[in-house]
C-alpha positions as semicolon CSV with decimal commas, in nm:
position;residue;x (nm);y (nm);z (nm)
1;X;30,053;20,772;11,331
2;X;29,713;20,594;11,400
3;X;29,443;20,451;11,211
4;X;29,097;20,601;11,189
5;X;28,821;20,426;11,066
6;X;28,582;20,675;11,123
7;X;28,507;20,721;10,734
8;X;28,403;20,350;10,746
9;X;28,134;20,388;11,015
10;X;27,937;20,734;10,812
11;X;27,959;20,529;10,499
12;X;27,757;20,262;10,644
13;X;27,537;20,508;10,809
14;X;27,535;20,682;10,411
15;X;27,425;20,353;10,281
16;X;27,193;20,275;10,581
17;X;27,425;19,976;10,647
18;X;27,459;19,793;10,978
19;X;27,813;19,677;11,088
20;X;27,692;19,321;11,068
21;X;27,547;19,368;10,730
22;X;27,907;19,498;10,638
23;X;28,106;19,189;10,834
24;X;27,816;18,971;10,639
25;X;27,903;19,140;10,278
26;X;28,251;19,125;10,288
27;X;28,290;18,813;10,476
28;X;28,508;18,956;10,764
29;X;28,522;18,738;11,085
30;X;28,383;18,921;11,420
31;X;28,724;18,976;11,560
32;X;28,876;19,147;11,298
33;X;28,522;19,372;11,285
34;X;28,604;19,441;11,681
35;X;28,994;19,528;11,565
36;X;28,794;19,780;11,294
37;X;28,561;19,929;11,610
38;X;28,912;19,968;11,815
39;X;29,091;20,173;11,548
40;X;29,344;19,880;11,527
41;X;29,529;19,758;11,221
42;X;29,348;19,500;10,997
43;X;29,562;19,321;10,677
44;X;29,480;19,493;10,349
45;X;29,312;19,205;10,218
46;X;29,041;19,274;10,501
47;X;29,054;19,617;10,340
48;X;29,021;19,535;9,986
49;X;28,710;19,330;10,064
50;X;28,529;19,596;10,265
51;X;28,600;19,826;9,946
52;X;28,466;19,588;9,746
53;X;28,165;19,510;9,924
54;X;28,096;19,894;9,959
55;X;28,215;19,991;9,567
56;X;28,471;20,253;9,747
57;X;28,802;20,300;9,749
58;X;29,039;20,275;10,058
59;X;29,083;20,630;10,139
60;X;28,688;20,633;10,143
61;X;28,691;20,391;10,466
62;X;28,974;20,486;10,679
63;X;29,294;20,734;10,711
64;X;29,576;20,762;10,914
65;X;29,633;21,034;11,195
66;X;29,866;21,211;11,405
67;X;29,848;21,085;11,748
68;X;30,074;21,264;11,948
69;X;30,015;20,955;12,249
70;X;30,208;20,735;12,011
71;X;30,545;20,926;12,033
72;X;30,644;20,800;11,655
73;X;30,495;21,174;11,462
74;X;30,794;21,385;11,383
75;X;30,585;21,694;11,330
């Protein structure tokens, strides 16, 4: 499985947010926003604060996927 954040990125463009307006709203540090523009994991608390900043819930800003280049889906 991999992470998608691809809901993330058309909410901001929904709410005609920037990525540093989001990393400036909900106080995420510039690393973890480059782990976000990677598709990477980020803790849920990281999570919880972008949904807060945004007034969304978590399914709303990212989902998992089935990679097949990860080897680990048993489809």
């Amino acid at each position: 499985m991999a992470i998608s954040y691809n809901k993330l990125w058309k909410l901001l463009v929904d709410k005609k947010m920037s990525k540093a307006d989001l990393r400036k709203a909900a106080g995420i540090a510039p690393n973890t926003m480059t782990r976000l523009r990677r598709d990477e994991e980020v803790t849920l608390s990281v999570l919880n604060r972008i949904c807060v900043a945004l007034d969304v819930n978590i399914g709303d800003v990212m989902e998992f996927t089935n990679d097949e280049r990860d080897g680990e889906y048993d489809g």
